[in-house]
C-alpha positions, 0 to 999 in steps of 0.5 A, a space after each residue: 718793717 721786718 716781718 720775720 721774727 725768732 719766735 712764733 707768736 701763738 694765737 690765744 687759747 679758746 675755751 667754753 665756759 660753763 658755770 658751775 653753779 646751779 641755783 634751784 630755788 632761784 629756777 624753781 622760783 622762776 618756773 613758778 612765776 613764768 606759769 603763773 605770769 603766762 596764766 595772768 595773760 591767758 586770764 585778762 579778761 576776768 579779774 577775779 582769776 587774777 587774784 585766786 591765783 596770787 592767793 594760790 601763789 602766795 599759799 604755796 610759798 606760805 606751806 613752804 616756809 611753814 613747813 621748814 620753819 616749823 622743822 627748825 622749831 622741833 629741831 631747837 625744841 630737842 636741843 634745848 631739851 636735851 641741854 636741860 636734861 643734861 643739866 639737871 642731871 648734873 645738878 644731881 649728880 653735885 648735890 647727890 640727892 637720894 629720896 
């Protein structure tokens, strides 16, 4: 076999991957449940802990939705408002009504 050959072949690039994307709710979740799991294993020996703190958890997660959710209702509320003015003030406008 010949080992010579015209051309070198190069070895393969290396590279270092880091991701790009970063998921801070899926992190923030998961912070949340690696304390509470650490607590639940701190806390075997007493039911009734166990069950606050889920109540704690599902509390909070509960105050979040609530609170992003009602944001939206406002923000609706204020579109649908502003659309309804917009309208009869068109109406108006048509008809030319004068009291």
């Amino acid at each position: 076999m010949i080992k010579y050959t015209l051309f070198k072949t190069r070895p393969p690039k290396e590279f270092e991957y880091s991701p790009r994307y970063h998921d801070e709710s899926k992190e923030r979740i998961e912070k949340l449940e690696k304390k509470f799991r650490s607590e639940i294993k701190r806390s075997d020996a007493d039911p009734g802990r166990v069950a606050r703190m889920k109540d704690e958890m599902h509390t909070q997660w509960g105050r979040e939705h609530v609170s992003k959710q009602s944001g939206f209702q406002r923000m609706r509320f204020v579109i649908i408002m502003v659309v309804l003015m917009l309208a009869l003030l068109f109406v108006y406008n048509q008809l030319d009504l004068r009291f």
